[in-house]
N, C-alpha and C positions, 0 to 999 in steps of 0.2 A: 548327150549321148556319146560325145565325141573321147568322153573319158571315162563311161564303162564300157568303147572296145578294148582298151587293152587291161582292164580286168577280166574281161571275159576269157581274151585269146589267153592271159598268164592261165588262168585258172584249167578252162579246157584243155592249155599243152601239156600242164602237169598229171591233168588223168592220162591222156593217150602216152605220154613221153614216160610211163613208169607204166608197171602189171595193171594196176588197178583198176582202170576201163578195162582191160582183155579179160581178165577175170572175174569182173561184176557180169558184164555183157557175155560172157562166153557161160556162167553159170546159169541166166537168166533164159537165157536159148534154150540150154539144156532142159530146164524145166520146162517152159513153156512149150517147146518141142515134143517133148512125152505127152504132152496131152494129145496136144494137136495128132501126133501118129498113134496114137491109143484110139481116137476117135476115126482116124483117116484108117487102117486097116484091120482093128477088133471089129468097133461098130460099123466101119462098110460104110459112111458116111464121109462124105467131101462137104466139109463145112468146117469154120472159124468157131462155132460157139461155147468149146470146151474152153477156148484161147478167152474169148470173151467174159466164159464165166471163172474161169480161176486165174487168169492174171491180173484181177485187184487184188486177191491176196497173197499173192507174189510179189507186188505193188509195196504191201505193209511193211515187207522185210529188205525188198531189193531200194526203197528209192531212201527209207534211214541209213543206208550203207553208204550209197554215193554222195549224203547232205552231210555225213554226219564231220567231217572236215575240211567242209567248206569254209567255218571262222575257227574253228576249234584249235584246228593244227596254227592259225596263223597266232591266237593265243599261247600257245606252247609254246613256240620257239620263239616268240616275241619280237616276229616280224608285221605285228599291227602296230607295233607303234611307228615303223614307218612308213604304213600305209596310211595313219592319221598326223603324218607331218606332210604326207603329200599334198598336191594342191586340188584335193577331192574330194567331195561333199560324203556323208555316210550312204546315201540312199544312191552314189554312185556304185560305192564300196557292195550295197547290199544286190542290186541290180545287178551289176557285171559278174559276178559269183551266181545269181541265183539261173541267169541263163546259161553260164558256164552246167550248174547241173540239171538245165531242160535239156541243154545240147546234146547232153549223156543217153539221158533218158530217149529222146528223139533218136539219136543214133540209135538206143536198143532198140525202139520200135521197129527202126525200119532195117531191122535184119529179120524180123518177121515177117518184110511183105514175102517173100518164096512162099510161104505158107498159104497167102492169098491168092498168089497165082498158080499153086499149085489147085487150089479148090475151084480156082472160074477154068481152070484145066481139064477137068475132072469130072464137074459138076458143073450148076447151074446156081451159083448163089445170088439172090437178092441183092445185088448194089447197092440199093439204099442202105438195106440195114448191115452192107460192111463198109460202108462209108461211117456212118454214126458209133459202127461200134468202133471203130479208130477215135473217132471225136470223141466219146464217152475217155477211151483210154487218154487221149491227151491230156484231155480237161481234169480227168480224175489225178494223171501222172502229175499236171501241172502245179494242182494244191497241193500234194504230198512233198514237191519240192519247195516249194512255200515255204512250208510247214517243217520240214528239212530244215531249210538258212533260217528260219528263227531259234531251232532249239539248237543248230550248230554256234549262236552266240551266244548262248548262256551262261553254256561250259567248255574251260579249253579242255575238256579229258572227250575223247570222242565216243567213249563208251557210253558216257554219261548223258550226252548227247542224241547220240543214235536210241535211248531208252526213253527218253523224252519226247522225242520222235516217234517212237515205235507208240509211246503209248496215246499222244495224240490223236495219231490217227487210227491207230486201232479202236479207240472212242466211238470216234465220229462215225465209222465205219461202221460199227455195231448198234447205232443207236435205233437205226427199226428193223433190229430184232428182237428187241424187246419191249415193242408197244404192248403187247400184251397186259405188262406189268407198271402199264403208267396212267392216271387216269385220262379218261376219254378224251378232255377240254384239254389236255395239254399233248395228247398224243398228233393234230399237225403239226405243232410248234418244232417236235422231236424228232419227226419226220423229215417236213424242211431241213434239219440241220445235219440229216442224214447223207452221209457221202454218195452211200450206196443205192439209195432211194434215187438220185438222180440219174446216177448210171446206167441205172436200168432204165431207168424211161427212155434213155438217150440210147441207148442199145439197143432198144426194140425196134427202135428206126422213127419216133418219135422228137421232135427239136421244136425243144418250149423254150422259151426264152426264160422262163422261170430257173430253168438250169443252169442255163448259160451265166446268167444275170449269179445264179446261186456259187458256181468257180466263180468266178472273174472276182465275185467281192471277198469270198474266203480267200484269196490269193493275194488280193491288194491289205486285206485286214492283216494276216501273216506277214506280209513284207514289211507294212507296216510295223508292227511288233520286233521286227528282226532291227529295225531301225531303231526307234525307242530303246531296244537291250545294247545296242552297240553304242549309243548315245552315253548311254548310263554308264557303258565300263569305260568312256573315253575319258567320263568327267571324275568317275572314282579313282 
């Protein structure tokens, strides 16, 4: 642990110490923002759930932006090769980078909470289910950044990246919506591996371990993979 703090802290000072935190997170606001006051004074309702229901797909487009250079850029300028002359294992390498972009992500979260205390201000919301729906976001933001540091090792071009990204999880995220068109016997399997299938259970104020248990391993499996791809270009 003691040597992915200082991949983390290099990684995190380069978002804050350049635009590119102020501007991923200050964009993200912005959207996320029009919901939340579209709901808070059209509909006349003091509530998180417009937040809850369209910032996963906010999610699809904002967290491939903030992974998409996490190995990529260091491919480009071919400053990985002396991060693999260091005296630092790869899953150090992949760890301290992939907190580096939870940190982002956490950070945007919690410029949301005004939004929460603007609603228990306001109104009388359910604690339980705006505690879960933060968990659902975490959990959900969590794999996306997973998923992020693997396809940011693939390729040093970040576009290429961020597309790879985008379409992973855009995948997975769509996979029960179209149970309809899969048959019967295979429609839990498809389900289960539905991002969004979980998020909602987890949002409704609902905490199955089946969920939890379902992040935690699409997270480790991703890291995984991100390790395996950096292995591979270490030895190519």
């Amino acid at each position: 642990m003691n040597k992915v703090v200082p991949i983390f802290r290099r990684e995190i000072s380069s978002y804050f110490f350049s635009p590119v935190a102020y501007i991923v997170i200050s964009v993200f606001l912005l959207i996320v923002g029009w919901f939340f006051s579209s709901e808070l004074f059209l509909a006349n309702e003091a509530s998180l759930r417009s937040v809850f229901s369209f910032t996963p797909f906010v999610f699809i487009f904002f967290i491939p932006a903030i992974t998409m250079r996490l190995m990529s850029e260091e491919q480009k300028s071919g400053t990985i090769e002396l991060l693999f002359t260091m005296p630092i294992s790869d899953i150090d390498i992949v760890l301290g980078k992939y907190l580096a972009g939870l940190g982002l992500l956490m950070a945007a979260l919690a410029f949301t909470f005004p939004y929460a205390l603007t609603v228990m201000f306001f109104g009388e919301p359910d604690m339980g289910m705006l505690v879960s729906g933060y968990l659902g976001l975490i959990l959900m933001g969590a794999s996306y950044v997973a998923i992020g540091m693997f396809a940011s090792t693939v390729s040093k071009n970040q576009v290429v990246s961020f597309i790879i990204a985008f379409f992973i999880i855009f995948s997975l995220f769509m996979l029960n919506k179209f149970l309809i068109l899969i048959p019967p016997r295979l429609v839990p399997v498809f389900q289960y591996l539905s991002i969004d299938y979980h998020f909602e259970n987890i949002s409704r104020g609902v905490i199955d371990s089946r969920d939890i248990v379902y992040y935690l391993s699409l997270i480790v499996f991703m890291l995984s993979l991100a390790k395996l791809s950096l292995e591979s270009r270490k030895w190519s």
